[in-house]
C-alpha positions as semicolon CSV with decimal commas, in nm:
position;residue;x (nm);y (nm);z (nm)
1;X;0,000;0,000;0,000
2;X;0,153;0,348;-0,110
3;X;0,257;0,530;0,226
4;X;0,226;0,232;0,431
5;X;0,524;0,381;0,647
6;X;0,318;0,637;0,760
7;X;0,042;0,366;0,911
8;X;0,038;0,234;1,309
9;X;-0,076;-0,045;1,391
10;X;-0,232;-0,215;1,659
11;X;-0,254;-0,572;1,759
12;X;-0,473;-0,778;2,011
13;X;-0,656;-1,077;2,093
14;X;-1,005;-1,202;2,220
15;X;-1,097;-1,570;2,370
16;X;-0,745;-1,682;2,515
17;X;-0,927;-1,774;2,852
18;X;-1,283;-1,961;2,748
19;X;-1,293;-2,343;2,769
20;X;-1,544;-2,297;2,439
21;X;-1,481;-2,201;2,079
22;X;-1,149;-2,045;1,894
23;X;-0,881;-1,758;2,001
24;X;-0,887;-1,490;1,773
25;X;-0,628;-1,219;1,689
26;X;-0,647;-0,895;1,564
27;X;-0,452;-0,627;1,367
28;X;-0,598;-0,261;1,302
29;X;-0,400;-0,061;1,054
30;X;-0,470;0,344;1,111
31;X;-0,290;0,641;1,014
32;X;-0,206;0,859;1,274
33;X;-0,464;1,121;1,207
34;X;-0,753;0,850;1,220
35;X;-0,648;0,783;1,603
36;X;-0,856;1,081;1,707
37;X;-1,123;0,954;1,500
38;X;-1,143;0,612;1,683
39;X;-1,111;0,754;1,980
40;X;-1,423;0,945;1,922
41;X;-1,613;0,636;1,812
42;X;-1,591;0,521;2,207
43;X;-1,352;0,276;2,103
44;X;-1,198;0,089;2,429
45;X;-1,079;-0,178;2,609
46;X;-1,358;-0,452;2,458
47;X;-1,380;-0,577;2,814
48;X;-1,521;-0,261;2,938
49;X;-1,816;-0,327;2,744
50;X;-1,936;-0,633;2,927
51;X;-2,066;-0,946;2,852
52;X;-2,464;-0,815;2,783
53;X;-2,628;-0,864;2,435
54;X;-2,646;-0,502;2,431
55;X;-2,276;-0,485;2,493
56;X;-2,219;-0,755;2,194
57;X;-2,426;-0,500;2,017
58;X;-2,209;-0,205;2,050
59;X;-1,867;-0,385;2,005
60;X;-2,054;-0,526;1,648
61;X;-2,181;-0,188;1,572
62;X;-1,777;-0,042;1,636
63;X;-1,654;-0,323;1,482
64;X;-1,844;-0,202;1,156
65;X;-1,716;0,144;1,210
66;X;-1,387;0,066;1,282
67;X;-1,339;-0,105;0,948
68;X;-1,439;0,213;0,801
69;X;-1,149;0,409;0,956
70;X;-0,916;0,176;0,954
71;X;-0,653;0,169;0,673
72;X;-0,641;-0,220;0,670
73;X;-0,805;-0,487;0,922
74;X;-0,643;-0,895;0,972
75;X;-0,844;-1,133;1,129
76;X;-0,700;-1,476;1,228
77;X;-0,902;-1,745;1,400
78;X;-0,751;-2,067;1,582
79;X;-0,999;-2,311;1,634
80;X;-1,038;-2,494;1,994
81;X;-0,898;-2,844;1,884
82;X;-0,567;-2,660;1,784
83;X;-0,513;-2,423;2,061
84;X;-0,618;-2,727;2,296
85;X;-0,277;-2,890;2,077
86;X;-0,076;-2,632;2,137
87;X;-0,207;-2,522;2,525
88;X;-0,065;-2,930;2,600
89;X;0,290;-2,860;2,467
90;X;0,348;-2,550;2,671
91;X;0,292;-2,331;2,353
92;X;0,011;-2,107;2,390
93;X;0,233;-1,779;2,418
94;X;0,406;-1,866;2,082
95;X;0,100;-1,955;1,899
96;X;-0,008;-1,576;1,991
97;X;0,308;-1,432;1,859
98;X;0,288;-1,657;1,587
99;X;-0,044;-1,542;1,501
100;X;0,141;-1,165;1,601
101;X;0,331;-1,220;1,343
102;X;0,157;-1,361;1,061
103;X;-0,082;-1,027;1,122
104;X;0,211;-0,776;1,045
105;X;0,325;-0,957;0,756
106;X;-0,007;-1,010;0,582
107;X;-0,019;-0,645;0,576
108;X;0,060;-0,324;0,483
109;X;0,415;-0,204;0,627
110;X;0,397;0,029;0,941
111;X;0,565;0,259;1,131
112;X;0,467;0,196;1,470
113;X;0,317;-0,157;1,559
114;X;0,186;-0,172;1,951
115;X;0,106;-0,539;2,083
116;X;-0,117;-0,560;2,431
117;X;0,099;-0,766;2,651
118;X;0,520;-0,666;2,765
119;X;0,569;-1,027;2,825
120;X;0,391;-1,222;2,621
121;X;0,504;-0,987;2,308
122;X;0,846;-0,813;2,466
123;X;1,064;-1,094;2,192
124;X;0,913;-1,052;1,940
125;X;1,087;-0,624;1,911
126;X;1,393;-0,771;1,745
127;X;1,247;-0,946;1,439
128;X;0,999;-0,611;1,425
129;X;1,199;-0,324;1,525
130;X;0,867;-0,061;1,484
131;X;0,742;-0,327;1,743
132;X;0,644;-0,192;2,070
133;X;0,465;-0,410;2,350
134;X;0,285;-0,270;2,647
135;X;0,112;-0,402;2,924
136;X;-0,262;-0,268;2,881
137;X;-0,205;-0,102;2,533
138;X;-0,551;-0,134;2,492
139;X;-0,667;0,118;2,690
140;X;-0,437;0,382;2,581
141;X;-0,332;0,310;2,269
142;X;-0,678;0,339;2,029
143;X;-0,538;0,152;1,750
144;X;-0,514;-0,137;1,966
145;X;-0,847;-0,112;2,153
146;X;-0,956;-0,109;1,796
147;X;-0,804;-0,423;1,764
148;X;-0,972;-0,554;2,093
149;X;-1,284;-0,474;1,956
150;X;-1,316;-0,594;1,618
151;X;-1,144;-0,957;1,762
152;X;-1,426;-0,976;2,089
153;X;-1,676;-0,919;1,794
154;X;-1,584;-1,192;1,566
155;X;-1,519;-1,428;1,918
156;X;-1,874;-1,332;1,977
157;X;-2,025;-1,388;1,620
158;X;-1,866;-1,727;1,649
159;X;-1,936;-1,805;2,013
160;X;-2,312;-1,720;1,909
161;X;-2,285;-1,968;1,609
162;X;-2,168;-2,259;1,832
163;X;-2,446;-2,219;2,109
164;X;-2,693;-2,151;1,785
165;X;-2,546;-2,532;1,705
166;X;-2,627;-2,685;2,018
167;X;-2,847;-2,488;2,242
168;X;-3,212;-2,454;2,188
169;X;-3,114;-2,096;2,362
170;X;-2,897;-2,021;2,072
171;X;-2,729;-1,699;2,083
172;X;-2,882;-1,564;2,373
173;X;-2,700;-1,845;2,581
174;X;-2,511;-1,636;2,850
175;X;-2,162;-1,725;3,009
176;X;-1,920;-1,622;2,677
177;X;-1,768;-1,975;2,674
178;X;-1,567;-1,869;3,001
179;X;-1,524;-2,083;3,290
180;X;-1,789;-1,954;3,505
181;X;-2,132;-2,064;3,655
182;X;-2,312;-2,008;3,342
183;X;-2,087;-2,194;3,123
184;X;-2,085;-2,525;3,357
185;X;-2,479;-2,485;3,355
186;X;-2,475;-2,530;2,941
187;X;-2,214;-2,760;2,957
188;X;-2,393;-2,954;3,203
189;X;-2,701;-2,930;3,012
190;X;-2,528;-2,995;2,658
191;X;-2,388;-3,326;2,853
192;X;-2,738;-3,463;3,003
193;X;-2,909;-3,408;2,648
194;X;-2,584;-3,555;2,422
195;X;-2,386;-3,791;2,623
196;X;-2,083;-3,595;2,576
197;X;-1,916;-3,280;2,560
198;X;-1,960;-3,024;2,288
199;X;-1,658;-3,027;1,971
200;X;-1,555;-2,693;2,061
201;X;-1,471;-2,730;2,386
202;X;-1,064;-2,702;2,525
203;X;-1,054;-3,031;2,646
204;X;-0,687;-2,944;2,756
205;X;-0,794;-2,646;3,048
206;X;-0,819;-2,710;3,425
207;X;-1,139;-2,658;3,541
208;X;-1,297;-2,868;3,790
209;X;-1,659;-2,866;3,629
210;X;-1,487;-3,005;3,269
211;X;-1,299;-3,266;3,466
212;X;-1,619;-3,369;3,584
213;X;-1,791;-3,406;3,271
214;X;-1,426;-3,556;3,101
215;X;-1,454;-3,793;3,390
216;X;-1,836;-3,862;3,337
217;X;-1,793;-3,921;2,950
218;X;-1,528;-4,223;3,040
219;X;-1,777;-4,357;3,252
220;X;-1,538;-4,292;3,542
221;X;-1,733;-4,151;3,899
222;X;-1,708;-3,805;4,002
223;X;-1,390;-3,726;4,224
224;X;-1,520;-3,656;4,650
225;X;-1,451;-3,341;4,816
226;X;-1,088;-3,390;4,956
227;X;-1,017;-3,707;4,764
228;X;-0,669;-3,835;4,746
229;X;-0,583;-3,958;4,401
230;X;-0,288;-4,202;4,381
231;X;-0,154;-4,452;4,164
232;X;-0,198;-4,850;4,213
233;X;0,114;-4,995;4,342
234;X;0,321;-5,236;4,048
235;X;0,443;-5,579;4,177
236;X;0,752;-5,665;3,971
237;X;0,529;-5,850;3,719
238;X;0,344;-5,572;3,667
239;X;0,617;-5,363;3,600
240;X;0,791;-5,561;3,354
């Protein structure tokens, strides 16, 4: 893009913590006199929002309008089955820069490039030199705010097509995927009217309520309050 030199960008991510759906990534491409405008738009933090369908609302609605100032927007999406992959090898934080990275370079060339995060991001300044990463560059950097927005927008377009797929609630089922009262009732739910747990779920994260239904789905009982787990003791026959 002619005067791509003159663009910043901004780069964050949405749907790292839920036990349901994909992790999606994010980089807004603005020129520096668009800032302002984004900033007018109300654009924050997408976690300031809330979790409310009118909040999913808004962040669609700036979503939308972000696009329209932004020089360039890159969307990647990582599906649960290969973040789940990657979470059990200890690689989560280098799929994200990974994903970082395959954002800058499927676009335009900037001069300034802000990542949310000093030490998930920090390494990555030496392959990108216009890299910069800050601990909550989201809410004072707009471009990446933008960023946070437009990727908790597609998480929740995507989130709402999964419950749509399973819950007779459909998008209106509450809880965002996250590991929290809500999210073991539809799991829960899903499990008493299927037999098993939902495709999209991280099968990989420790949460009590998904052990439960991991351990219910292998026909194992659930573990007691204060239960001591521990291994059955080989004989020398067994070991061999």
């Amino acid at each position: 893009m002619a005067g791509g030199t003159k663009l910043v960008l901004g780069i964050d991510e949405a749907g790292r913590g839920p036990v349901i759906g994909p992790l999606v990534l994010c980089g807004v491409w603005v020129r520096p006199a668009r800032r302002r405008a984004l900033m007018e738009l109300g654009v924050r933090d997408s976690k300031a929002f809330g979790s409310s369908r009118r909040a999913r609302q808004r962040r669609t609605q700036l979503s939308h309008q972000i696009r329209e100032a932004a020089a360039c927007v890159v969307l990647l999406t990582v599906e649960a089955g290969e973040v789940d992959r990657r979470a059990r090898i200890g690689e989560l934080n280098l799929l994200e820069r990974e994903l970082a990275a395959a954002v800058i370079e499927a676009g335009p060339s900037a001069a300034r490039i802000t990542a949310d995060g000093q030490r998930l991001f920090g390494a990555m300044t030496r392959r990108y030199p216009a890299r910069r990463a800050q601990d909550r560059a989201d809410a004072s950097s707009p471009e990446v705010a933008a960023a946070s927005v437009v990727a908790k927008a597609e998480r929740d377009r995507r989130f709402g097509e999964i419950v749509a797929a399973w819950s007779e609630q459909g998008e209106e089922l509450g809880g965002g995927g996250y590991p929290n009262r809500v999210t073991a009732s539809n799991l829960r739910d899903y499990f008493a009217r299927h037999g098993q747990l939902p495709e999209e779920v991280r099968h990989s994260w420790s949460w009590p309520v998904l052990r439960e239904l991991q351990r219910a789905q292998m026909g194992l009982r659930p573990y007691r309050r204060g239960e001591q787990l521990s291994l059955p003791t080989l004989t020398e026959t067994d070991a061999d």
